[in-house]
DOKOL-846129 format. One record per atom (N, C-alpha, C): residue number from 1; residue in one letter; atom name; x, y, z. Coordinates in steps of 0.001 Angstrom, whole numbers, plus 524288, in hexadecimal, padded with zeros to 5 digits. Last residue first. Layout:
<nodes>
(node NUM; 'a'; 'CA'; (X; Y; Z)),
...
</nodes>
This chain:
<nodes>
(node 114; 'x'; 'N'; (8A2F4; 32344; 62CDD)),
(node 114; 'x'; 'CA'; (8A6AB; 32351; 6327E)),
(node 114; 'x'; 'C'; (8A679; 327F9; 6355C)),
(node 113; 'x'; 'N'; (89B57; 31AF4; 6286E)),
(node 113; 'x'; 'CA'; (89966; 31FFA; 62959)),
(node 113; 'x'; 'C'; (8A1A2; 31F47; 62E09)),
(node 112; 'x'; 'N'; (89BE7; 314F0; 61BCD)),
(node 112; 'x'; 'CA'; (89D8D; 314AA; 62112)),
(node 112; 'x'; 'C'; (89DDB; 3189B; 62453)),
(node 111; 'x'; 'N'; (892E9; 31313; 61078)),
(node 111; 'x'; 'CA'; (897E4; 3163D; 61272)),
(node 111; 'x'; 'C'; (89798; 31414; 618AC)),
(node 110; 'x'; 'N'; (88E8E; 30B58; 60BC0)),
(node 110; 'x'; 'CA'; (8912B; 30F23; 607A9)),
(node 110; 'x'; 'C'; (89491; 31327; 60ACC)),
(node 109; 'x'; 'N'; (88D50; 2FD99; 60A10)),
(node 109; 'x'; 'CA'; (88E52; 30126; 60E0F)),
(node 109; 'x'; 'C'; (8925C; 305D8; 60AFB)),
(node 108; 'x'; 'N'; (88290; 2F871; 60222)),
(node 108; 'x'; 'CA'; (88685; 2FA03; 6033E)),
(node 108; 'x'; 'C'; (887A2; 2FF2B; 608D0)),
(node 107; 'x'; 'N'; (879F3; 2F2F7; 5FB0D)),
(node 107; 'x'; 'CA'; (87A0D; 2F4EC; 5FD28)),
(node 107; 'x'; 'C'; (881BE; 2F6BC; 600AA)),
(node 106; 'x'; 'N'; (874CB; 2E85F; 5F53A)),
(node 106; 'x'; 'CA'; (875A4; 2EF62; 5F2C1)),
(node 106; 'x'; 'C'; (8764A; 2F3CD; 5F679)),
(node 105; 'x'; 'N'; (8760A; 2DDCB; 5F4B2)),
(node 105; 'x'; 'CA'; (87997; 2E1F6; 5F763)),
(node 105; 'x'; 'C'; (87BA8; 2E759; 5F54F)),
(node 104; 'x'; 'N'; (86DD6; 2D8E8; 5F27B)),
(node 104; 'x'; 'CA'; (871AB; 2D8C6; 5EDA2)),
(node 104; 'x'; 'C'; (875C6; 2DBEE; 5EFAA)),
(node 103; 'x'; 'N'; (865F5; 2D7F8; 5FBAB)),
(node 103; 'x'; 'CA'; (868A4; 2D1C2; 5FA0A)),
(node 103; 'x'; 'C'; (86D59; 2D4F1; 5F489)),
(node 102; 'x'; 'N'; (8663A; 2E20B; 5FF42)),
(node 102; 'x'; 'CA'; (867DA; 2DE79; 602BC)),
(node 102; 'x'; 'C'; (86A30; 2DA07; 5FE85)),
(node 101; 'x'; 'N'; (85F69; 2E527; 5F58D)),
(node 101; 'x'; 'CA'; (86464; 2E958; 5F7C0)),
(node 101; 'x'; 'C'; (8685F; 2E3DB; 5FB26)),
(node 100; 'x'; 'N'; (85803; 2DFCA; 5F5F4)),
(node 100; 'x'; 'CA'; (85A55; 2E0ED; 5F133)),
(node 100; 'x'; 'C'; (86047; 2E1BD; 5F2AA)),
(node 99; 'x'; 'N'; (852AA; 2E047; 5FF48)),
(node 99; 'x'; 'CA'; (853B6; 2DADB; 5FEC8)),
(node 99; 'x'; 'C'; (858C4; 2DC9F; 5FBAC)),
(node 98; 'x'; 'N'; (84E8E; 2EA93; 5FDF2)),
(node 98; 'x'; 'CA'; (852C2; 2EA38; 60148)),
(node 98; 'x'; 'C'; (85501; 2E3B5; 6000D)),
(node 97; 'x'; 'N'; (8484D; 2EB73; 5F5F2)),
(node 97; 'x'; 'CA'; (84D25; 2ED54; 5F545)),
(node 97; 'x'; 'C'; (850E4; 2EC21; 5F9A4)),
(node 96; 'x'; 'N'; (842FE; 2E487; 5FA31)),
(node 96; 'x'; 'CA'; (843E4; 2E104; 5F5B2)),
(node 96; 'x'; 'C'; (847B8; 2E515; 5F574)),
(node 95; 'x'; 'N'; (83C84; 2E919; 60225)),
(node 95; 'x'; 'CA'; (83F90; 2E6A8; 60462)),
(node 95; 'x'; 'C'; (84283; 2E3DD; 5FF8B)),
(node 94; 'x'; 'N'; (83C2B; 2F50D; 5F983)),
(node 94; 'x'; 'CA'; (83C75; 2F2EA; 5FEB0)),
(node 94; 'x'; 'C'; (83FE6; 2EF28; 60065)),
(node 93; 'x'; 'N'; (83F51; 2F2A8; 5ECFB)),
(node 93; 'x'; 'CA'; (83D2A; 2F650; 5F0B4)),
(node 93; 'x'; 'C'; (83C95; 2F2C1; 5F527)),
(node 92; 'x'; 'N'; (84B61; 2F15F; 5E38E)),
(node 92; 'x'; 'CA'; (84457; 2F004; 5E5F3)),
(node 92; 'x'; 'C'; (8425F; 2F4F7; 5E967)),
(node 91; 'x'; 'N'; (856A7; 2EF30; 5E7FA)),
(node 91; 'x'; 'CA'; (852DE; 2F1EE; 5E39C)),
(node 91; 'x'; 'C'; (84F68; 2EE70; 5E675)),
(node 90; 'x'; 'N'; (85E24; 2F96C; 5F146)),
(node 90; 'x'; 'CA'; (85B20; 2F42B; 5EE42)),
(node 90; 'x'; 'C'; (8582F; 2F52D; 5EAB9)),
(node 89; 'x'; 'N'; (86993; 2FC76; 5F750)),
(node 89; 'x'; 'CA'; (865A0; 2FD97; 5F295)),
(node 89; 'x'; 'C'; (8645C; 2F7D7; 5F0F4)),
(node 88; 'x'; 'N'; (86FAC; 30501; 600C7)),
(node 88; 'x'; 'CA'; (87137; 300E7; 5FC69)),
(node 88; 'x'; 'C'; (86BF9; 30032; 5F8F4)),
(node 87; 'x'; 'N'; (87B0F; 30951; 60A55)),
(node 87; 'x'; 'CA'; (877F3; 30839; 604C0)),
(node 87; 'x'; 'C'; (8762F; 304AF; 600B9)),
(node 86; 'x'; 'N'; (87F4D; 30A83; 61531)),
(node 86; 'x'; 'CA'; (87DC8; 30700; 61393)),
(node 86; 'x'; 'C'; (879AF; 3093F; 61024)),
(node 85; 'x'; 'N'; (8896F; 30E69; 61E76)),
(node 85; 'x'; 'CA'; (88563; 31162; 61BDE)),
(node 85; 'x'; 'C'; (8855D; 30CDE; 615FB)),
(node 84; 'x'; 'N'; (88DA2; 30B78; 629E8)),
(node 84; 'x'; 'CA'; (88F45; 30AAB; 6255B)),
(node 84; 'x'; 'C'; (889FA; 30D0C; 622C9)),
(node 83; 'x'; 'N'; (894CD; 31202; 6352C)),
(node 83; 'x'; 'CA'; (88FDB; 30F4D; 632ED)),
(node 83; 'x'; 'C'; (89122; 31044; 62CEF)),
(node 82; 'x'; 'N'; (89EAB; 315B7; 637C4)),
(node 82; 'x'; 'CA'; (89D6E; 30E2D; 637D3)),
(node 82; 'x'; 'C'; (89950; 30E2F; 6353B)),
(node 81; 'x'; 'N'; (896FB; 31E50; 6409F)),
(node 81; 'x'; 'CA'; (89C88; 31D85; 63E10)),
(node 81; 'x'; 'C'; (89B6F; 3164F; 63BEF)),
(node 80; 'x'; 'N'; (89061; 32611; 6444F)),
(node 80; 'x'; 'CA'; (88E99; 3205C; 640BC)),
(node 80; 'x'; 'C'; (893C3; 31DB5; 63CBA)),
(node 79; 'x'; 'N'; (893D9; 32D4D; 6481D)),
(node 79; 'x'; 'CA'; (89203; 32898; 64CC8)),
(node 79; 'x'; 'C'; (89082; 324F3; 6487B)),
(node 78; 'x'; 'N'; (897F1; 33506; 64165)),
(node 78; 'x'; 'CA'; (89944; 330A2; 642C4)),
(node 78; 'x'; 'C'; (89841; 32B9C; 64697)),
(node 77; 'x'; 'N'; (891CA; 338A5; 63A80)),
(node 77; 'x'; 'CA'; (890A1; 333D6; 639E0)),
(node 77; 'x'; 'C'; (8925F; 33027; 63CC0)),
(node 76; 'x'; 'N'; (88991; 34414; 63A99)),
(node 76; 'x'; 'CA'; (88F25; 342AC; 63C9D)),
(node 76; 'x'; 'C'; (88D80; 33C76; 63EDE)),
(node 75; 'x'; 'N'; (883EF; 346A1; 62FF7)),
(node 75; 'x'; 'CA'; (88345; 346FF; 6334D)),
(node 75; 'x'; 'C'; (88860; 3442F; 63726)),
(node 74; 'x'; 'N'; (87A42; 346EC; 623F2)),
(node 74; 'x'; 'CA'; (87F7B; 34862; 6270B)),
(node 74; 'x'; 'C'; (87F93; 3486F; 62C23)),
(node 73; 'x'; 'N'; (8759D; 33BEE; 61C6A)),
(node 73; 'x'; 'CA'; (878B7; 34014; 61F2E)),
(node 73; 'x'; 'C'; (87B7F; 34162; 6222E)),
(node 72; 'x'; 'N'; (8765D; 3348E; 614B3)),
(node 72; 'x'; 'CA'; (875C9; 331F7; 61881)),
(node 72; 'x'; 'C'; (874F2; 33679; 61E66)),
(node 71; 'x'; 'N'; (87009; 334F0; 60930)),
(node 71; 'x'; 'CA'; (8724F; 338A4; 60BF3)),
(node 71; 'x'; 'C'; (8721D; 334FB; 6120C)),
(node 70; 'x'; 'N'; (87297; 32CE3; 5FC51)),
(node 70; 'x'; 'CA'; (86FB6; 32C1B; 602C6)),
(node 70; 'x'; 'C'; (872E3; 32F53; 606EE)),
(node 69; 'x'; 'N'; (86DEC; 32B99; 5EE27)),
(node 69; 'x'; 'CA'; (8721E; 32DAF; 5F271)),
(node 69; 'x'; 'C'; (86E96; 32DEF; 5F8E9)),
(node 68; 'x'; 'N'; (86DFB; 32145; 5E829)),
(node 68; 'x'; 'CA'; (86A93; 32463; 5EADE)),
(node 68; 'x'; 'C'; (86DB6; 325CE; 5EFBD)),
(node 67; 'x'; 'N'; (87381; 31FE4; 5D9F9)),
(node 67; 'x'; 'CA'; (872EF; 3213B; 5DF37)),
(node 67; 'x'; 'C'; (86F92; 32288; 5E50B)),
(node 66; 'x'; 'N'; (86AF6; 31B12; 5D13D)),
(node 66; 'x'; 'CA'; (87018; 31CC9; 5D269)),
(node 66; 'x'; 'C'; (87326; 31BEE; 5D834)),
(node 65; 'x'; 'N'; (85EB7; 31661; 5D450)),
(node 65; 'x'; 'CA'; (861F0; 318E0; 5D0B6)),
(node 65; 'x'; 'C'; (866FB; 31C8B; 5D248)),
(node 64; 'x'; 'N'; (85287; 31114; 5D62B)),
(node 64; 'x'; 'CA'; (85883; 30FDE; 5D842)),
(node 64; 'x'; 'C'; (85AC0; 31390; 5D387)),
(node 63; 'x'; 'N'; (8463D; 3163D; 5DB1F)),
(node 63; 'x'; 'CA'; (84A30; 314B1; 5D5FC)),
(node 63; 'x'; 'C'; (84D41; 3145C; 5D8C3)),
(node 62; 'x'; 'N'; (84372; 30F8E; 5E73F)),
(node 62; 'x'; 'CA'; (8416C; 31210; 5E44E)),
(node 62; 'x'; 'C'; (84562; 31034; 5DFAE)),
(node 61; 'x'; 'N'; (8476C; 31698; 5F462)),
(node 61; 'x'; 'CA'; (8445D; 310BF; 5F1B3)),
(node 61; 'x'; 'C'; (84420; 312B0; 5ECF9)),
(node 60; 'x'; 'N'; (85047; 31744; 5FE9A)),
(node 60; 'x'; 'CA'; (84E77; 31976; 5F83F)),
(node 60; 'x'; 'C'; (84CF6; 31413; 5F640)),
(node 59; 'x'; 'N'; (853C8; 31589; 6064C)),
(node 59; 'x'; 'CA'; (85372; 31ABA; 60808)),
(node 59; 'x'; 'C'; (8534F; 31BF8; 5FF9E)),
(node 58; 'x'; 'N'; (84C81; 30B3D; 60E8A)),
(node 58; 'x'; 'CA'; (84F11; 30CC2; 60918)),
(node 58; 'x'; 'C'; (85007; 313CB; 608EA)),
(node 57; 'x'; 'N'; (84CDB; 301D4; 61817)),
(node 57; 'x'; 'CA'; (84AD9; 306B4; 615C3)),
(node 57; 'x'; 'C'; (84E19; 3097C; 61144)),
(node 56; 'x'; 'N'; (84B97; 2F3E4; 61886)),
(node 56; 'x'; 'CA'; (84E8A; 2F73C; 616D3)),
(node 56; 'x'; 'C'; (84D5B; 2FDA4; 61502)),
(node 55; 'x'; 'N'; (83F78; 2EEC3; 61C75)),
(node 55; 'x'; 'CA'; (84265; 2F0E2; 617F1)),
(node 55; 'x'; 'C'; (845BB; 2F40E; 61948)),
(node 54; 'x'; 'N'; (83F8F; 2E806; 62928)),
(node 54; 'x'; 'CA'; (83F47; 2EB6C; 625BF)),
(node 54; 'x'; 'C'; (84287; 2EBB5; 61F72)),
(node 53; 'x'; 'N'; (84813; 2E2AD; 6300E)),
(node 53; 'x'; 'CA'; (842EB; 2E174; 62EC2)),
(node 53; 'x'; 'C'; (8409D; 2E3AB; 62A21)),
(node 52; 'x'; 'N'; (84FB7; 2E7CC; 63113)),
(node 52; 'x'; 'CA'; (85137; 2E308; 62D8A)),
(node 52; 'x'; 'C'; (84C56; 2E282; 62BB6)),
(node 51; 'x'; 'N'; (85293; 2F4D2; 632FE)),
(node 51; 'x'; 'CA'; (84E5F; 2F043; 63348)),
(node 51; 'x'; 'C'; (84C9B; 2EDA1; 62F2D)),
(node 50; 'x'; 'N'; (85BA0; 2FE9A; 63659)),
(node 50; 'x'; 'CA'; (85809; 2F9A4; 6325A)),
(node 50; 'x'; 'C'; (8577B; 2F73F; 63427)),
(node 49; 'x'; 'N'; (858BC; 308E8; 63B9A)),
(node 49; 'x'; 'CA'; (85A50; 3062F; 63B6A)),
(node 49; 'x'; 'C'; (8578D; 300D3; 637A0)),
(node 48; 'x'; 'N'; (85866; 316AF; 63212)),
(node 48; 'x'; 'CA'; (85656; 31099; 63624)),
(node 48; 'x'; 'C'; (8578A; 30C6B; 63580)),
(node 47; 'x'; 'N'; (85730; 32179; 62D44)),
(node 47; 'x'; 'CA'; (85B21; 31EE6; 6308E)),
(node 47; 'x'; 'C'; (85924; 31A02; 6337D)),
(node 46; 'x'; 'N'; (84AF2; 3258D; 6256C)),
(node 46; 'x'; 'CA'; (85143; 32902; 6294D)),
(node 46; 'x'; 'C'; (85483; 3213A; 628D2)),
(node 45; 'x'; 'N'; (84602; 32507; 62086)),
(node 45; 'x'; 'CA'; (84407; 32668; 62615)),
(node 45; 'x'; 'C'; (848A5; 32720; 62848)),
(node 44; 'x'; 'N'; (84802; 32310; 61745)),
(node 44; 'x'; 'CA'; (846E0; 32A0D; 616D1)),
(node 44; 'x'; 'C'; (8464B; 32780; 61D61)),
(node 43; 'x'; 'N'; (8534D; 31983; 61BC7)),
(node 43; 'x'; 'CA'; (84E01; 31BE6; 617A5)),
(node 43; 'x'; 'C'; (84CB4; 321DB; 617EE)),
(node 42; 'x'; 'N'; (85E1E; 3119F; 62054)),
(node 42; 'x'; 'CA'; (85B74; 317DA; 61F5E)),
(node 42; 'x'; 'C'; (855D7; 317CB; 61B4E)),
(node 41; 'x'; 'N'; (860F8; 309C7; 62947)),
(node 41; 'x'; 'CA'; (85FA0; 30C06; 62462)),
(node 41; 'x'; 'C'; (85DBD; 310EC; 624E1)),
(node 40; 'x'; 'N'; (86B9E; 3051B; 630BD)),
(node 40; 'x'; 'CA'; (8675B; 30990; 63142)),
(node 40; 'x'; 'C'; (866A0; 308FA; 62C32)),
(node 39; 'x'; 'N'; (87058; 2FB07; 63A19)),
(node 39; 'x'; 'CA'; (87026; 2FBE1; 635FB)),
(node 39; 'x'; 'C'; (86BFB; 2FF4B; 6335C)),
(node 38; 'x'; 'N'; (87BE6; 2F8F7; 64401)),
(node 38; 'x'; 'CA'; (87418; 2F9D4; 64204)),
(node 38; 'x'; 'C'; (874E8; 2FD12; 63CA8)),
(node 37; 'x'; 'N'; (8833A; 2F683; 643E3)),
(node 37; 'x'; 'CA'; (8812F; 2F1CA; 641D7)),
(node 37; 'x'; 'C'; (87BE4; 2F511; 640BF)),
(node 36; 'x'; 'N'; (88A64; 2FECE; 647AA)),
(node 36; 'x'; 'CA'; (888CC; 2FA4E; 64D2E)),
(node 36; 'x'; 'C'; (88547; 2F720; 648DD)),
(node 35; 'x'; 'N'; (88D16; 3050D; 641B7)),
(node 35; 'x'; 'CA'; (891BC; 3010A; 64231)),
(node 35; 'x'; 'C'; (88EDD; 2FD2C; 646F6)),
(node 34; 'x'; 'N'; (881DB; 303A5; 6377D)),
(node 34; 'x'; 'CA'; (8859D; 3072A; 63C56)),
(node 34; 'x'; 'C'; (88912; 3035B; 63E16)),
(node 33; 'x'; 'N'; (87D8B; 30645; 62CC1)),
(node 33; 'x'; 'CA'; (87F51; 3008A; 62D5F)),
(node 33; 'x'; 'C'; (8844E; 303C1; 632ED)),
(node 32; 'x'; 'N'; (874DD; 30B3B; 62347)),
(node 32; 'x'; 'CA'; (87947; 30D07; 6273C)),
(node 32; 'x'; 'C'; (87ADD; 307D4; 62B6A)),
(node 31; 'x'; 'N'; (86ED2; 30C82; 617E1)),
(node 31; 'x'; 'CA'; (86EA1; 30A4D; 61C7D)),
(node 31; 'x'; 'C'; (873CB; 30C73; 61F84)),
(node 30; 'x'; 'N'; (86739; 30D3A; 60CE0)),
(node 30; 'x'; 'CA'; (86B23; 310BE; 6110A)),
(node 30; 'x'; 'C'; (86A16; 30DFB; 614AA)),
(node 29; 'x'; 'N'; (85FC3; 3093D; 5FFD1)),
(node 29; 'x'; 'CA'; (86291; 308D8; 60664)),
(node 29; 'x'; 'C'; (866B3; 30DAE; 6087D)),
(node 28; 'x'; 'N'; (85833; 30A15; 5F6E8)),
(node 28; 'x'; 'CA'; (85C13; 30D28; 5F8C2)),
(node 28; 'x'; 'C'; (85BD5; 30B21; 5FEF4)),
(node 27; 'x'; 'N'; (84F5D; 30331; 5EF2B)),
(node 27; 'x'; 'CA'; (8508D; 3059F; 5F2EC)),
(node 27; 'x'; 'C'; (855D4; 304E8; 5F432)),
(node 26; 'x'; 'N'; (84948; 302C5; 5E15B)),
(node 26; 'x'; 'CA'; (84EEE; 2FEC0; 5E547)),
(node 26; 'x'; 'C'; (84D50; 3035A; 5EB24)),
(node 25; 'x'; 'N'; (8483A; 3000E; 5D299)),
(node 25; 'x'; 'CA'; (84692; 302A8; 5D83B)),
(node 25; 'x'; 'C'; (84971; 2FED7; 5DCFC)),
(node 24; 'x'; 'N'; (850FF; 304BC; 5C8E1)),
(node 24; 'x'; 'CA'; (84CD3; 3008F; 5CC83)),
(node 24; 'x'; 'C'; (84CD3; 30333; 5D167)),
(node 23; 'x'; 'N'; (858FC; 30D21; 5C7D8)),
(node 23; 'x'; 'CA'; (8524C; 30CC4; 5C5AD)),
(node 23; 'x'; 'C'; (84F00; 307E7; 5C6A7)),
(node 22; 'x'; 'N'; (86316; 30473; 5C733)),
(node 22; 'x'; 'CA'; (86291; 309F1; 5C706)),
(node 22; 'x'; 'C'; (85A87; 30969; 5C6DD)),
(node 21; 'x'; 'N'; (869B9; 2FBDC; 5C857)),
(node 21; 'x'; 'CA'; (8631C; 2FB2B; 5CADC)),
(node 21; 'x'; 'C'; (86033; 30229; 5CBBF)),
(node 20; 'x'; 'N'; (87099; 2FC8A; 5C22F)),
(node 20; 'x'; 'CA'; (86DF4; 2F999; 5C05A)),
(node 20; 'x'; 'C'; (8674F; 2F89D; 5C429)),
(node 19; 'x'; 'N'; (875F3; 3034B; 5C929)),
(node 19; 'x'; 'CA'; (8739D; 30756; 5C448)),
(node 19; 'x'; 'C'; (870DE; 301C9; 5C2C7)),
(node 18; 'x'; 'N'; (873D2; 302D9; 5D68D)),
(node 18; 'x'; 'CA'; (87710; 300CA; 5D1B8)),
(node 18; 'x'; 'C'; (8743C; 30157; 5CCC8)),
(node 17; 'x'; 'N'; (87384; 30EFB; 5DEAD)),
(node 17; 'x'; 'CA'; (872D0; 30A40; 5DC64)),
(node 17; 'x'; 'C'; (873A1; 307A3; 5D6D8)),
(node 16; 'x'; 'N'; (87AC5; 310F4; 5E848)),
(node 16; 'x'; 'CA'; (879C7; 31262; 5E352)),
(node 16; 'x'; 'C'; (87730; 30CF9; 5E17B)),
(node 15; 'x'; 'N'; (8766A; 31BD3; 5F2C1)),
(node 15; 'x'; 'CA'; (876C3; 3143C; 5F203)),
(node 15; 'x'; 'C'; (8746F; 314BC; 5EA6C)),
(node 14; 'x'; 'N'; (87F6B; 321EA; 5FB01)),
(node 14; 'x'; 'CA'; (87B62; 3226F; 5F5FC)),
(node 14; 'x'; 'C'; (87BDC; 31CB4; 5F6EB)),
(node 13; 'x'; 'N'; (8812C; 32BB1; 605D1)),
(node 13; 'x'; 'CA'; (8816B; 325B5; 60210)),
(node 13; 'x'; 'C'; (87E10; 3280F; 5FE27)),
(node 12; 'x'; 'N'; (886D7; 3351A; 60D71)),
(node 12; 'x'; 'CA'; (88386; 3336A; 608B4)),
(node 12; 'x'; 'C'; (8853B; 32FC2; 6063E)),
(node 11; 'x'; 'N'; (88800; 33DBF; 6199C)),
(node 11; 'x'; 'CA'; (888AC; 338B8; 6157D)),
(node 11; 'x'; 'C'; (88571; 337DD; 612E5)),
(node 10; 'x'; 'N'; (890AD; 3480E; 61F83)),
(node 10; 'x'; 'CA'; (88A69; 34555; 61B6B)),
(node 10; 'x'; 'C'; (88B92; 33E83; 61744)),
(node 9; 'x'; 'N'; (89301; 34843; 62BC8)),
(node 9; 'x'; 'CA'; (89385; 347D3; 62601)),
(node 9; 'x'; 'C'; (88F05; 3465D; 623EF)),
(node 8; 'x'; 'N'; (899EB; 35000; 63661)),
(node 8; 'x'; 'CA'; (89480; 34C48; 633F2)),
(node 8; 'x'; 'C'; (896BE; 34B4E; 62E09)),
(node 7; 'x'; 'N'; (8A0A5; 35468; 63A5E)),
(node 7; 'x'; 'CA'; (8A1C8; 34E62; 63C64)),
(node 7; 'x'; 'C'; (89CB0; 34BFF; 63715)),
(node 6; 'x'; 'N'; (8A277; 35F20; 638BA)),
(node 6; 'x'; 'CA'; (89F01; 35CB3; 63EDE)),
(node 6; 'x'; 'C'; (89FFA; 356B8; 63F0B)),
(node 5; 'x'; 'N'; (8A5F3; 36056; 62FA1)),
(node 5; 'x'; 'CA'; (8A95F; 36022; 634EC)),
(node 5; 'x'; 'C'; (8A771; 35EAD; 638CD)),
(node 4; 'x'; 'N'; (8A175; 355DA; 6289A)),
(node 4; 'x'; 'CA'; (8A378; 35A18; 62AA5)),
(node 4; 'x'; 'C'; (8A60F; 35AC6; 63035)),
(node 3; 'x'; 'N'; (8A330; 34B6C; 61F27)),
(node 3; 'x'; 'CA'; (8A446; 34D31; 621DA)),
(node 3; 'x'; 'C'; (8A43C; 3528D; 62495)),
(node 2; 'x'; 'N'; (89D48; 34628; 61439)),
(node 2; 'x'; 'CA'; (8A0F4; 34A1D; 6151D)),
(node 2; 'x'; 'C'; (89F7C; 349C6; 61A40)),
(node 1; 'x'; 'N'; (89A7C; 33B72; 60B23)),
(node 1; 'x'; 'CA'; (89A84; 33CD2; 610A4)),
(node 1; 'x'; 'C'; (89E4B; 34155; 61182)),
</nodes>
């Protein structure tokens, strides 16, 4: 994360995954967790709120291997001060990667926006 003078910054996660589930197939999470409780995922459609009902949207299905770096971008963060920025990773596909991710806790809070 850098900082400019206007106030904005760029941010970037990654979600690594554990070299023993290197090359199985799995999906990629991003989520954002705001200080009032609502809780946003991300996919290629952008930014939405989650729905329990639903699968979990993935912002990468497919091989698992190393890192998968996640541009969050740039832009002046601070009205999203408190919000926590949420990574994490299942194996399978769909609702069996998300079960995956949820029941072994492959997931984590990787930064605190202030």
């Amino acid at each position: 994360t850098s900082t400019g003078v206007d106030g904005t910054s760029t941010v970037d996660v990654g979600v690594m995954f554990a070299p023993a589930h290197w090359s199985r197939t799995g999906q990629g999470y991003l989520a954002a967790l705001l200080p009032t409780g609502h809780l946003f995922t991300y996919s290629a459609a952008g930014w939405a709120v989650y729905d329990p009902k639903l699968p979990i949207p993935a912002v990468h299905s497919g091989s698992l291997k190393g890192m998968l770096p996640l541009a969050i971008g740039k832009m002046n963060f601070s009205a999203l001060a408190g919000t926590q920025i949420i990574v994490g990773y299942g194996l399978g596909s769909g609702a069996a990667a998300d079960l995956d991710m949820l029941g072994n806790g492959r997931f984590q809070v990787v930064l605190t926006l202030r």
